[in-house]
C-alpha positions in Angstrom: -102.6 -8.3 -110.5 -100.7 -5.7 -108.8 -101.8 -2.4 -107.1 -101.0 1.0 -105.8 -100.5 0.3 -103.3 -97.5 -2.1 -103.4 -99.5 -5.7 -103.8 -99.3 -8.3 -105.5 -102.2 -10.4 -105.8 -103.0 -14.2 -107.2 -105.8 -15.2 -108.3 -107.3 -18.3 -109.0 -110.0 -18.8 -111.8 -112.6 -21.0 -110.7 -113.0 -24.3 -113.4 -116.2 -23.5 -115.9 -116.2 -19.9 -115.1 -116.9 -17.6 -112.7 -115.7 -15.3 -110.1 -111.7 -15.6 -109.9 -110.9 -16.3 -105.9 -108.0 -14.8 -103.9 -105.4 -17.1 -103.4 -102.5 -14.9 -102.2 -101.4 -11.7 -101.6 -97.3 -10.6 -101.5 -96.9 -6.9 -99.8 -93.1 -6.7 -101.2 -93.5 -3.3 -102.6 -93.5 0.3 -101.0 -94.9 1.7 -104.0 -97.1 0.7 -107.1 -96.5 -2.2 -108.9 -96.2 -1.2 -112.4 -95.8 -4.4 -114.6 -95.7 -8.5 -114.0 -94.0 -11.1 -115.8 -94.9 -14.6 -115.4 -91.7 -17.0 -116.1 -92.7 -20.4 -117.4 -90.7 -23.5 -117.5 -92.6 -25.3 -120.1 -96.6 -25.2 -119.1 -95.4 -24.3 -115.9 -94.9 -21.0 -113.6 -91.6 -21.3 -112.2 -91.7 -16.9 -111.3 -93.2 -14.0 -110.5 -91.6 -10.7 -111.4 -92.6 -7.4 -110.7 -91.6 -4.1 -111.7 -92.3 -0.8 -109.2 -92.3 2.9 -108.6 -89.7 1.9 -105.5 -87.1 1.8 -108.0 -87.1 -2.8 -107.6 -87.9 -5.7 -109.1 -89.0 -8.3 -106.9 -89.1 -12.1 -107.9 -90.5 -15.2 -106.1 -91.1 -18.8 -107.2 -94.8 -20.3 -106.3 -94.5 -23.4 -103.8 -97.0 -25.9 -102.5 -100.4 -26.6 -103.9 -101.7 -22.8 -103.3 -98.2 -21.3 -104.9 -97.4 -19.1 -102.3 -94.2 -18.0 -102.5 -91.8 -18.1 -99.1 -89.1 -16.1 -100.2 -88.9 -13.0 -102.3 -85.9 -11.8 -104.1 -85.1 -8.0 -104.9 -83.3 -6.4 -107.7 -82.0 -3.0 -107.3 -80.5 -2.4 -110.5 -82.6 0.7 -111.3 -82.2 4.3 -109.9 -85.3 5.6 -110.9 -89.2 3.8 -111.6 -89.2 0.6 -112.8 -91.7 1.1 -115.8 -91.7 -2.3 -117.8 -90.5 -6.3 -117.9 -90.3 -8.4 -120.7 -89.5 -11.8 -120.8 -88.1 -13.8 -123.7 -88.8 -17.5 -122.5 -87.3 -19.0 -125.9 -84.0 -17.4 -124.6 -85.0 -17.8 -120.7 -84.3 -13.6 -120.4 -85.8 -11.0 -118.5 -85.4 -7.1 -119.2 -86.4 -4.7 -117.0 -87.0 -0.8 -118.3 -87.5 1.9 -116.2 -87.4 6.1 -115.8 -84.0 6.2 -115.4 -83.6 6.0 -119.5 -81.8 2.1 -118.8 -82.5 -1.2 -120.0 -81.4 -3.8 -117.7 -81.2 -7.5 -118.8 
């Protein structure tokens, strides 16, 4: 999930049901976090993505058992919010869209 106040949280769903537990949090952002992407590698995770109002994208790969990430990468490609991601795993590409009327890919 991410949050207004710059978070980005992981959760993990708990086997037959339940109440989803915590299992990391990454304070990246300075502003809200306005869309996720999850890329996959097969039935795997290999990325996080997020999109935010402090004009980034941040991406991290999930490590260890718990999958929390130990180094973030930022994008600054965008001049204005970063509204939307999509990701086209066929063609392994991610586009970013944000307020400043571009399409980044």
């Amino acid at each position: 999930t991410g949050g207004r106040d710059g978070s980005v949280r992981c959760w993990r769903e708990p086997e037959g049901g339940g109440v989803p537990r915590l299992r990391f949090t990454v304070d990246e952002h300075t502003d809200w976090v306005n869309d996720l992407a999850l890329l996959t590698d097969g039935d795997l995770t290999s990325a996080v993505v997020s999109a935010s109002s402090d004009r980034t994208i941040k991406l991290w790969r999930p490590e260890g058992e718990t999958g929390t990430p130990s180094k973030c990468y930022t994008l600054r490609q965008h001049t204005d919010f970063v509204k939307v991601l999509g990701y086209a795993a066929d063609a392994g590409t991610l586009a970013s869209a944000g307020c400043d009327c571009c399409v980044v890919v």
